[in-house]
Each structure stands twice: as structure tokens, then as C-alpha cells.
MITOR-300992 format. One record per residue (C-alpha): x, y, z; residue in one letter. Coordinates in steps of 0.25 Angstrom, whole numbers, plus 5000, padded with zeros to 4 digits. Example, Ala and Ser with C-alpha at 12.3 -4.5 7.8 and 13.67 -1.06 7.14 Angstrom:
BEGIN
504949825031A/505549965029S/
This chain:
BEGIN
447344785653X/447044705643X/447444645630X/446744645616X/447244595603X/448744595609X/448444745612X/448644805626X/447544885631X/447744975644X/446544975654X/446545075665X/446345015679X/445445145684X/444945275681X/446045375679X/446045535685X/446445635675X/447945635681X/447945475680X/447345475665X/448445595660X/449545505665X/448945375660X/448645435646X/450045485646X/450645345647X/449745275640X/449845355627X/451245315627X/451145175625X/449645135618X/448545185610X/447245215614X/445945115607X/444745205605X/443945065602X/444445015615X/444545125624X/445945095626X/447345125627X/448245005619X/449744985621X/450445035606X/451744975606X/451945095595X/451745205606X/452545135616X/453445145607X/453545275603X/453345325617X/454245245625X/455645225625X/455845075633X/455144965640X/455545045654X/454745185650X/453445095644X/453545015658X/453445125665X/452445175657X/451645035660X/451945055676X/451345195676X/450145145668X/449845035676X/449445145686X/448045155677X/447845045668X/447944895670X/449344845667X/449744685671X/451444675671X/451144575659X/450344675651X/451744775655X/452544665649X/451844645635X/451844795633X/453344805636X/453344685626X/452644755615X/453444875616X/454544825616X/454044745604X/453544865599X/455044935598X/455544805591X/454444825581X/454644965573X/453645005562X/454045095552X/453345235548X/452845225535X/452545375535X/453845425539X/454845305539X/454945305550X/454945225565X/455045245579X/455945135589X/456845125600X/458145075593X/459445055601X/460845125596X/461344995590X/459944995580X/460145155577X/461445125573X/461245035562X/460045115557X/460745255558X/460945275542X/459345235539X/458645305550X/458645435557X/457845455569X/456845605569X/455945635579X/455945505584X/455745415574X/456745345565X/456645395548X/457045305540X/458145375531X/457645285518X/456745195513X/457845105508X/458345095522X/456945025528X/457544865526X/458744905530X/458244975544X/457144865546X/458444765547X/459244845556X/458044845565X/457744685563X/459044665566X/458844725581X/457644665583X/456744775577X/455744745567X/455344875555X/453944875553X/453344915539X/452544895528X/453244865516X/452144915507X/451845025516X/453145085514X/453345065501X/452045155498X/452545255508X/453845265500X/453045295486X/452345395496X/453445465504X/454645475496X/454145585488X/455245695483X/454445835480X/455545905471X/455446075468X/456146195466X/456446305474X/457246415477X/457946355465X/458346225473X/457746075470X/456846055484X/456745905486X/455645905498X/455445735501X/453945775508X/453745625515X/455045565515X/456645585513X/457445455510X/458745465515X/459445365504X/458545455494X/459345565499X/460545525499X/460445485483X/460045615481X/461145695487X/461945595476X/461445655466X/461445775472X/462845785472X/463545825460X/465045795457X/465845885448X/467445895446X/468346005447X/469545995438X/470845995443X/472246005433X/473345915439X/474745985433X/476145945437X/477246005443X/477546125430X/476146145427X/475746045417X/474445985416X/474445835421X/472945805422X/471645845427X/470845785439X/469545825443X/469045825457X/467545785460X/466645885467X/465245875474X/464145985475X/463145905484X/461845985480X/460845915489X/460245995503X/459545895511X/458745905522X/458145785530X/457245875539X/456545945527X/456545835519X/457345915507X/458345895498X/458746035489X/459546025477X/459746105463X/458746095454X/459646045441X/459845925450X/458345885448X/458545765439X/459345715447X/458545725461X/457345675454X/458045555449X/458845525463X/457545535471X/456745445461X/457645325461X/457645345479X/456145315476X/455445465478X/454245525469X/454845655464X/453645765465X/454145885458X/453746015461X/454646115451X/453846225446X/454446265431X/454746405430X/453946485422X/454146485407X/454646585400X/453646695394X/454046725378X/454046625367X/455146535362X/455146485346X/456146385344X/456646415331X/457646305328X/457446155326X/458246055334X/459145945329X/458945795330X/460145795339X/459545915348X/458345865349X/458745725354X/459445815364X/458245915367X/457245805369X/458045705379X/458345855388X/456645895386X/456245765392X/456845815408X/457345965401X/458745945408X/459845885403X/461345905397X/461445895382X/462745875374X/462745905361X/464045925355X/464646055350X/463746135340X/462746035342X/461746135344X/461446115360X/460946245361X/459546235352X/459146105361X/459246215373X/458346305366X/457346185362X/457246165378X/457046305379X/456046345370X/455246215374X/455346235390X/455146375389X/455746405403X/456846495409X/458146455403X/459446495408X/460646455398X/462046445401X/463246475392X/464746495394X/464846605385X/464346745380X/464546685367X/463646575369X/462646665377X/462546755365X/462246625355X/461046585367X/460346715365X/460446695350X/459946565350X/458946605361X/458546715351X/458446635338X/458246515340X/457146525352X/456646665350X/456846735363X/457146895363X/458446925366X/457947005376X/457346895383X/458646815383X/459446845400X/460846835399X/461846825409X/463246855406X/464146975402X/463747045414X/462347045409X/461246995417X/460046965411X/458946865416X/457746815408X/457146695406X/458146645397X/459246675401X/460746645393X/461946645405X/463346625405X/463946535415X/464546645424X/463546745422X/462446625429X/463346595439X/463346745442X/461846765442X/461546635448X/460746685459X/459946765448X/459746635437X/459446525447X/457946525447X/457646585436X/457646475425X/456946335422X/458046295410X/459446295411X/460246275398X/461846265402X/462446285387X/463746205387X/463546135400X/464846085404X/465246215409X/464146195419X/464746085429X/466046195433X/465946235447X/465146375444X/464446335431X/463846215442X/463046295450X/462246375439X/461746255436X/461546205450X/460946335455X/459846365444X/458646285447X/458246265431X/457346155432X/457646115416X/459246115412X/459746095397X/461546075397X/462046085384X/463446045380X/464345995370X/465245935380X/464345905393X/465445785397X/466745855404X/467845745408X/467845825421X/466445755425X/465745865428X/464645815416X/464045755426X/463745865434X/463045955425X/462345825420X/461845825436X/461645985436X/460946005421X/460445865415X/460945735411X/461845725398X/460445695388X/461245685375X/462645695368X/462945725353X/464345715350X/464945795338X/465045665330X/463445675331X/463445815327X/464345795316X/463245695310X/462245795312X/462845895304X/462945985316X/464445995317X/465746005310X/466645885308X/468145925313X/469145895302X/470245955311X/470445935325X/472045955329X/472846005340X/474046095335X/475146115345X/476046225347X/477246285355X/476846415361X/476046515358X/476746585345X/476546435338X/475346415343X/474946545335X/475646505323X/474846375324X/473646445323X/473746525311X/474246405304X/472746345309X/472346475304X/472846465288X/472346325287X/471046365291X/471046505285X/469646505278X/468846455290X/468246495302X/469146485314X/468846485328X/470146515337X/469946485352X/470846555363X/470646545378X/471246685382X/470946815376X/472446865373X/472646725366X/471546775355X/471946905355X/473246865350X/472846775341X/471846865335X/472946965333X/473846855326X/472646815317X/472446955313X/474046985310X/474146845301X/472946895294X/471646825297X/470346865300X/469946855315X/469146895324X/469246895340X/468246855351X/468546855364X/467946865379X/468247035377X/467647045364X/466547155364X/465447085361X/465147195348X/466447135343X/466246995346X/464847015337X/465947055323X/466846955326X/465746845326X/465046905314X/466446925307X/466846775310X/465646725307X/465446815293X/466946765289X/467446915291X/468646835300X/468646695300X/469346665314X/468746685327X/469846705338X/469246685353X/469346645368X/468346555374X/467146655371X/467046565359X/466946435365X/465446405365X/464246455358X/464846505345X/464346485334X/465046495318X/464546385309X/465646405299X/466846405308X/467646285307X/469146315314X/469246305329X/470546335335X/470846315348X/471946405353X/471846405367X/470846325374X/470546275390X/470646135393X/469046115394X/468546035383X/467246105381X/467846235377X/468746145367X/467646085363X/466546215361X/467746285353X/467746185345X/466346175342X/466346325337X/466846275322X/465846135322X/464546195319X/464046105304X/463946195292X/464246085279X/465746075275X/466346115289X/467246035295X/468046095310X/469346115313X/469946125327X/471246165332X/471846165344X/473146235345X/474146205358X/475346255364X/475946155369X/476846235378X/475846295385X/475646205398X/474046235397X/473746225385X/474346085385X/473446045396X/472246105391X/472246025378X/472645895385X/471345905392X/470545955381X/471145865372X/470145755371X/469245845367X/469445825352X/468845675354X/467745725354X/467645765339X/468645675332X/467845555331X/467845435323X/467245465309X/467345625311X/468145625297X/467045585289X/466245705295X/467345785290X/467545715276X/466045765275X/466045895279X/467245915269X/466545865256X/465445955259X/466446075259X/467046035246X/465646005240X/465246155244X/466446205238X/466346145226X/464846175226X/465346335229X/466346325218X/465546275208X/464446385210X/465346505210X/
């Protein structure tokens, strides 16, 4: 045996038999390395470590092999020595993050939330967590060996996320490297809130006020062993961003689905204020937009689709609104009727731009999941309700548009569409719109208050003769409510029509034309009316019935603000106080009429008012 450069070489005493030489490789391999330069077999405190559990098995080891090499009892000594040195000394795996070491209970237990032991070897849950392991270990006598530099240029190397679609899922594979606190930021942002509404009421049924309850939908699937993490696809952004800031390249392998195959001409010209909105959505193409009321959200949806040219999927509350998509689709973009898929009425049609109602997607989801690249949620607040959530959720559209007028509910669930569909990029209020002469100024905003149903009526028709030469809107919730009222308007004597969810749809066809020629100047209607209407010269909105949401108060009233020079709004609400509900509907809709009765709005009004008088005068004088 000798010594060189503090290294400890094993001789052999004699020449070994085949027998002798198996058993003497066998031990030998298990606590040195052999020097081809030397032609000999050196002790590795490494191996020794790796192979042998404690000083008793490695003496052991040294008896049996002083059998065939030369082996003093201090030599046995200074490699005990080492070794146990050795299992002081821990050097960390660069490659994996990684170490080996014989570490007592009292050490694991400290180090239980930042490593996890596999085949052998200790994984070091996190980057973030190498000072603090390095001063458990110091702490016990143990000393964590790295380089500094090394590991930071592995870090740039290993944490890599490689992001990609499939089977209408979001794939996170991390090839080289899963960091634990990474994760676990993820599965953060992964988790989305939303609340469910409850009514408090007292003892006789009164409304006494409204508490919502938080909800979680935890949409992360994680698995250590794969190194996978699977989500939904309109949760992209916020995966991208979460995995970033933890310090991981993002490699993105999403293929975009084939564009459509006929031609789009964009036949209309943005505004200034949509097309502020359209290019802040075109720099990621997803995001919410709200725009309020008769702000013309829809034609900064079909600038993003005429300029991506993917599927599209769009998503409406309403026939009504469907039917004013295809129309738009049709003039505005140029697409063939027949080209336009439809999901609604019973009717299933899927093309590559496609128009759905809510239900109808929920319906056919399986059918609609894959199929598109864009999807366009018109009036988006519906989508955070617990089945409008998971159309959103389920199809994998890679580009998503939200438009709305009121994208902010008091219930908070805002903030999980923002999480589903894009961040809030932009709001115009309708004191902006009024600026940009793109809505009606309200001279009239009042509540009128009854006593039953008989009065009620009688307010009505009194609303009615004040307002006798313009166009009315009058809004019910339930289809005996405008059937009577229809009756009654027709027995007094005015000209009305009626449109409700059992309209044929020829005869919904002559009442719209016969309001919208003058024929009949008021238009009597359930809820089929609340969105997507449009009727420049309407100026009288009447709310008879109406739920407690504020975005159905707020789209009813926004069927008489579209501009034409001269027009001012009027909006009526008409309660019966001695209805229990419809006392508790207005008190929570109620501070929905804030929102247009702004400082300053009368000298919109005042405006608006001398332009009518000068037309008339202008009229008169040429007649």
C-alpha cells in the first residue's frame, strides 16, 4: 500500500486465481476507482459513500481485502477517516439537484418540506430552497458543496417550461427540471374564485340582504413523476406570466389552427374610441373590453376577426342578438349567409364561424370544443354563472375577445372572467360616449311608484300620453304581464305591437318592421328584447317588470340611447310597492341609475334640445 498526493492506492500482496480476483473486484469496486495511468485501484471517498452504509460494513470490507492487498491497521484508519469525512462533506448534483448522504432522523426532519428522497438520492424540491438546506446541513455538522456560478448557469439551462395544446388541454411538460415553490405559485393562479349569491330575507319573506359565498374550481392536474402540469387553455396568460416570474423560459409549441378558406372585406371604419380598444386587444388578441351601451363593441370583434382570419365562435344571450350577428357578419364582413353555423333554436349548425347561444354551447360543447381559434363572449358578464363558466373553460380558443358594457358585477365575479377571457383592457363610460356623439343624453330618469297591479297600469298609460308621439319601449319579465298590457294599450287606443319568447318569428319580422316604419310606436316585450336590438329613433324605455340583475336594467335601457341629433332618453321605472319582490329587485338594482346621472349630464340635454328646436323651426319654415 502506498500513498500519493494524499491519495490511497491498493497493492496486492500476490497473484490472485480467478476465484480470489471475482471477490477482490467485487469489494474493491465498492470503495475506489481504478487509474489506468497507474495501474491502480484508488480509494474514492465518493463510492464509499454511495456504496456503504457505516464505518462497521466499510471495515469489514477493509478485513476481507486485506486478504489480497497490503493493508497496515493505520492505512484502515485514514480511510475510516476519510469516509467518514466524506459523509460530512455532500456535493450537490448540478445536473439533477440533487445529493446522496447518510443523514440521521433528527436532519430529515428539518429538511422534510425542501427535499424528497427518489431512487436514492435526495431532489431538492426548489432552487429558492439551496441556502436554506446548505444551513440545516451546516448546522449538523454537514457542509453543501456547489458552485455558485455553476448553478446559476444550470438554472438558465434546466428550468425550461415547454407549453402546447392537446387534446384541447394546456400541456406544461418541464423537460429538465420541476420546481416545487414554481408549482405551487402556479396552482395559485390556477385557482379561480368566483361567488354564488345568496338572498338573506327575514321571518315574512322580506328581502334583508344579499351575501355572497366564495367558490374555488382548482384547474391545475399536476404530476411530479411526469413532470406535468395540465390546465385550460384560456388560462394561458396567466400560466405564462406565473412560470416567468419563478424564473422558467417559456418555449411555446401551440400550433394555430388553420385559417378560414373564403374571403372577408371589412366594410366599415372604426371609431377613435374602438380603435383605441381594438389595438391594446391585437397586441396578446385576448382581453375584455368594456364599452358602454350602444358603444359599438361588436365592430371591434369583427376588426379582430377579419384581421386574424381564424375560427371564430361568438357567444350571445339571445336569438335576437344572434339574428343582429348574422347581419353584421353578413354586411359588415361579407361572409355568406350560408357560411354563418348557428347553435340555437334547436338548430345545429357548425362552420367555421359559428354564432351560439349560451345554452345551446353548453349543449353541444363536446361538438364546439376544438373546433375554434377565437372566441368572442358578446355581453360577457353572463359568462362567470356557474354553466356559462365552463364554455369558456372547456373551449381551447387560443385568442379570446369579452365584450361588455358592464364587465364589473358587485358579486366579484369580474374577476373570473378577467382570469378565463382577458384582462379588463379598456373602459368608456357613457359620459364618454355622450362626447362622442355616440349616445343619447337622458333628460328623464325617474322611478314611479304604485299600489298594486291596477295602479300600476294606470301609471302607465299616463307615461304613455306624455310621451304619445314617440317611440316606446315597454319591458315585462313574464309573458301574461305583456299580454295584458298589450290588450289594455290596444283597448285605450294606441298603436302597439307585441313580442314575446312565443312570437312566430314571421310575426316578430312585422312588428319590428311596423315599429321600426312608425305603423305602432310602442313595442311591448319580455326579456327577448333586452340585448342586441337596435332602433335609432326610439327614445322611451319603460320598465315595467324587471329582475334584480343590473345588467338587464342597464341593456333595457340602452335600447333608446343610440345618437341621432335632437334625441334625448327617457327612462321609466314603474314599482309596485306592495309586491314583496319587486321591492327587493329595485333595492338591489337601484344603484344602477349612478351610472348615467353624472355631473354635468344637463348640458348634454340642453344641447341635444336646441338642436330639435332648431330642426323644427328649419321644418317649419320650409313647409
Amino acid at each position: 500500500m502506498v500513498s500519493q498526493m494524499s491519495e490511497i492506492a491498493f497493492k496486492r500482496k500476490r497473484y490472485l486465481n480467478d476465484r480470489e480476483f471475482k471477490n477482490f473486484l467485487d469489494l474493491i469496486k465498492k470503495i475506489a476507482r481504478y487509474d489506468p495511468s497507474r495501474q491502480e485501484w484508488v480509494f474514492s471517498p465518493e463510492k464509499a459513500r454511495n456504496n456503504v452504509s457505516n464505518k462497521d460494513e466499510l471495515d469489514q470490507i477493509l478485513a476481507a481485502l486485506s486478504k489480497y492487498v497490503v493493508l497496515s491497521l493505520d492505512t484502515r484508519k485514514r480511510i475510516i477517516t476519510l469516509f467518514e469525512e466524506s459523509r460530512k462533506t455532500i456535493t450537490l448534483d448540478v445536473d439533477t439537484f440533487s445529493f446522496t448522504a447518510d443523514l440521521n432522523d433528527e436532519v430529515l426532519d428539518e429538511l422534510e418540506d425542501y427535499i424528497v428522497k427518489i431512487g436514492g438520492r435526495y431532489i431538492v424540491k426548489s432552487i429558492k430552497y439551496l441556502p436554506t438546506i446548505r444551513e440545516i446541513l451546516q448546522k449538523h455538522g454537514y457542509i453543501l458543496v456547489y458552485d455558485e456560478d455553476l448553478v446559476k448557469r444550470k438554472i438558465e439551462e434546466k428550468l425550461v417550461a415547454v407549453i402546447r395544446r392537446k387534446d384541447g388541454m394546456l400541456i406544461v411538460d418541464f423537460p429538465q427540471y420541476i420546481d416545487v415553490e414554481a408549482v405551487k405559485a402556479l396552482r395559485k393562479t390556477c385557482k379561480l374564485r368566483y361567488y354564488e349569491e345568496r338572498v338573506m330575507l327575514d321571518e315574512e319573506g322580506n328581502y334583508v340582504d344579499t351575501e355572497y359565498v366564495p367558490r374555488e374550481i382548482d384547474t391545475l392536474k399536476l404530476s411530479f413523476r411526469e413532470k406535468r402540469a395540465i390546465t385550460f387553455v384560456g388560462l394561458i396568460d396567466a400560466v405564462v406570466e406565473s412560470l416567468k416570474k419563478s424564473g422558467y423560459r417559456i418555449v411555446l409549441h401551440i400550433r394555430e389552427k388553420e385559417k378560414i378558406d373564403f374571403d372577408l372585406k371589412a366594410k366599415f371604419k372604426l371609431m377613435p374610441h374602438q380603435e383605441r380598444a381594438f389595438k391594446l386587444w391585437i397586441q396578446r388578441k385576448r382581453g375584455t373590453i368594456a364599452i358602454f351601451t350602444r358603444g359599438g363593441k361588436s365592430f371591434i370583434a369583427l376588426k379582430a376577426i377579419h384581421e386574424l382570419r381564424v375560427p371564430t365562435l361568438i357567444l350571445v344571450t339571445t336569438r335576437e342578438l344572434a339574428y343582429t350577428w348574422r347581419k353584421y357578419l353578413v354586411e359588415y364582413l361579407g361572409i355568406p349567409e350560408a357560411r354563418i353555423g348557428y347553435l340555437g333554436e334547436g338548430k345545429r349548425y357548425i362552420t367555421p364561424i359559428t354564432i351560439a347561444t349560451y345554452n345551446s354551447a353548453v349543449k353541444y360543447l363536446s361538438e364546439i370544443k376544438d373546433k375554434f381559434e377565437l372566441l368572442i363572449p358578446d355581453e360577457v358578464h353572463h359568462v362567470p354563472a356557474r354553466t356559462f363558466k365552463n364554455i369558456a373553460l372547456y373551449v381551447d380558443a387560443l385568442y379570446r375577445l369579452g365584450l361588455s358594457a358592464t364587465p364589473t358585477r358587485r358579486d366579484g365575479n369580474h374577476e373570473l372572467l378577467y382570469a378565463i377571457i382577458g384582462k379588463l383592457l379598456i373602459t368608456v363610460d357613457y359620459e364618454e360616449l355622450i362626447k362622442l356623439k355616440v349616445v343619447a343624453p337622458i333628460e328623464i330618469y325617474e322611478t314611479v311608484f304604485a299600489k298594486g297591479k291596477q295602479e300600476k297600469i294606470r301609471k302607465l298609460m299616463e307615461i304613455l300620453e306624455k310621451h304619445i308621439d314617440e317611440k316606446i319601449f315597454i319591458f315585462t319579465l313574464y309573458l301574461e304581464t305583456a299580454e295584458h298590457i298589450y290588450n289594455e294599450l290596444l283597448k285605450n287606443g294606441f298603436k302597439a305591437v307585441l313580442i314575446t319568447g312565443k312570437t312566430p318569428s314571421s310575426k316578430r319580422k312585422l312588428a319590428f318592421r311596423q315599429f321600426l316604419s312608425g305603423q305602432c310606436n310602442i313595442m311591448v316585450s319580455t326579456t327577448v328584447l333586452d340585448e342586441g336590438i337596435t332602433v335609432p329613433d326610439a327614445e322611451v324605455a319603460v320598465i315595467f317588470e324587471n329582475t334584480g340583475e343590473a345588467r338587464q336594467l342597464i341593456q333595457r335601457i340602452g335600447r333608446v340611447l343610440n345618437y341621432k341629433p335632437g334625441k334625448t332618453a327617457k327612462i321609466y321605472e314603474i314599482i309596485d310597492i306592495t309586491n314583496p319582490r319587486e321591492k327587493y329587485t329595485y333595492f338591489k338594482r337601484k344603484w344602477v341609475r349612478d351610472l348615467y346621472l353624472f355631473e354635468g349630464l344637463e348640458k348634454y340635454v340642453q344641447e341635444e334640445k336646441a338642436k330639435r328646436i332648431y330642426r323644427k323651426f328649419i321644418d317649419e319654415k320650409w313647409e
